[in-house]
N, C-alpha and C positions, 0 to 999 in steps of 0.2 A: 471492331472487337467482337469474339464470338461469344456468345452465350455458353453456361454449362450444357443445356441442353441442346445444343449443337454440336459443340465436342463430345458429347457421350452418342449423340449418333452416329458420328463418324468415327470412333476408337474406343468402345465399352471400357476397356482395359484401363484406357488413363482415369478412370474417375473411383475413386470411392464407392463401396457397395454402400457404405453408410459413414457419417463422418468421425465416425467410432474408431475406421482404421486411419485416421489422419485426412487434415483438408485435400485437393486438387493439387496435384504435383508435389505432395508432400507425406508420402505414409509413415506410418510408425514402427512398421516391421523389420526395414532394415537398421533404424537406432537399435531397438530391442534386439537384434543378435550379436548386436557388439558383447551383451553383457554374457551369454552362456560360450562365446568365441574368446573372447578374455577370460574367462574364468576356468577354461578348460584346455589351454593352451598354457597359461600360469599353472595352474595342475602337473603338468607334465612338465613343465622346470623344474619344479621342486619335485618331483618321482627322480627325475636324473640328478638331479643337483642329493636327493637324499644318501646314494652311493656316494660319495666324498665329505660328506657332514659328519662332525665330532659328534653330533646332539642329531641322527637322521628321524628319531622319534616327530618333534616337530614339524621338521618340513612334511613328514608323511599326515600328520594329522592336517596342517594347513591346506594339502592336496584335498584330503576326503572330503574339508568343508568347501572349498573351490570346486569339488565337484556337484555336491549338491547346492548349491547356489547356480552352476551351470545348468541345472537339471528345471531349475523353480523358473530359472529364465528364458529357457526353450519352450519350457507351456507359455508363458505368456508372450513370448514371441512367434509361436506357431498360430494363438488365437489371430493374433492380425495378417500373418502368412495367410492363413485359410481366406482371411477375408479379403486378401488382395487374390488369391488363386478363384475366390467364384466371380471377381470382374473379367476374365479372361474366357472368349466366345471357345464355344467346344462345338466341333473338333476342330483343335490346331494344333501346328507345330508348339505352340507357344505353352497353351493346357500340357499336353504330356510333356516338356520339359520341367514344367510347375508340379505335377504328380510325380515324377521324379525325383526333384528335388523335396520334396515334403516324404518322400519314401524313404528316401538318402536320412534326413534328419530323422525320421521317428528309429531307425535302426543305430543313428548314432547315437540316440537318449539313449535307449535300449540298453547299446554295451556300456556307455556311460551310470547307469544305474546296477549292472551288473558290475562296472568296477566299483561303485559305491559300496553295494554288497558284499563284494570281497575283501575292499579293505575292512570292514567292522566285523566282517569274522578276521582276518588277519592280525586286529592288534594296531596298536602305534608303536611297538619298540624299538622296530628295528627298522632298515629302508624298505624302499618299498617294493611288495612282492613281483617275482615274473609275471604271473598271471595278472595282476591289476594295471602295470606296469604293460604289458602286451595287448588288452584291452584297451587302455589308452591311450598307444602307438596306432589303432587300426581303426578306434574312435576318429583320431582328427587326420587320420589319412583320407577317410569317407567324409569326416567335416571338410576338407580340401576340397574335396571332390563336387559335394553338394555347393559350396562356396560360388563354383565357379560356374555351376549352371544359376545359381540365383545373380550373378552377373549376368548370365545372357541374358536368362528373364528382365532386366534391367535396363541392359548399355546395350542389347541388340534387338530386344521385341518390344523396348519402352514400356512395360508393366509398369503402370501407376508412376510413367516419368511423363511432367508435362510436356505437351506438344511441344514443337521447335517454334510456331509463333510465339507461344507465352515463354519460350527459353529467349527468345531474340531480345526480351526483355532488359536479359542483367546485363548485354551488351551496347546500352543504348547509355550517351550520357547524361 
């Protein structure tokens, strides 16, 4: 069996910079983007779904609070992002994929906060505007985007995934 400090010399990446961002093969940053990826993905059901509603006022307010709840949960998902992005050795292929994807997300807060802004000057009366509405199409088109480099981060450079000996584990009976 290998010691932490064996594993951290041979793959910095798999280990916690501190157990703040979750134990050894177990971080807390990919739970926490469930919450502003759901929240903001819900948002834009009800944006489309408001064009067909008898009562569009509601679903458009239910969107603007889905998106600030998506916005409160990207800070606190980026803090543990950051913190799994400084166990990764620079320079790698692996770092600039991770500054990437941290670029990808701070620009989808961005338009996400700007479509927060537009809806609270826009009102709840009516459905929901083009411009908030087109903002939030181009939000989780770039959410898609960054999604899918924080999988390679992941399923193909192992960030903060434990080793394959400690994975051979959940296979043993």
């Amino acid at each position: 069996m290998t010691t932490t400090t064996e594993r951290t010399a041979a793959i910095p990446s798999k280990e916690p910079v501190s157990v703040v961002a979750g134990p050894y093969g177990h971080p807390f940053h990919p739970i926490l983007v469930t919450i502003p990826i759901g929240a903001w993905v819900s948002s834009l059901v009800l944006d489309i779904a408001s064009y067909w509603a008898n009562d569009p006022g509601a679903l458009v307010r239910g969107s603007y609070w889905l998106i600030g709840i998506g916005v409160l949960g990207a800070l606190l998902a980026a803090l543990f992002g950051l913190l799994d992005l400084l166990t990764i050795p620079r320079p790698s292929r692996a770092f600039r994929v991770g500054l990437t994807h941290m670029a990808l997300n701070l620009v989808v807060v961005g338009l996400f906060v700007a479509s927060f802004l537009v809806r609270r000057s826009d009102g709840f009366a009516g459905h929901t505007s083009g411009a908030a509405l087109t903002l939030s199409v181009i939000a989780i088109a770039l959410l898609l985007a960054s999604g899918w480099l924080g999988g390679m981060l992941s399923y193909r450079y192992g960030v903060r995934v434990a080793r394959e000996a400690t994975q051979a584990e959940g296979y043993q009976a």
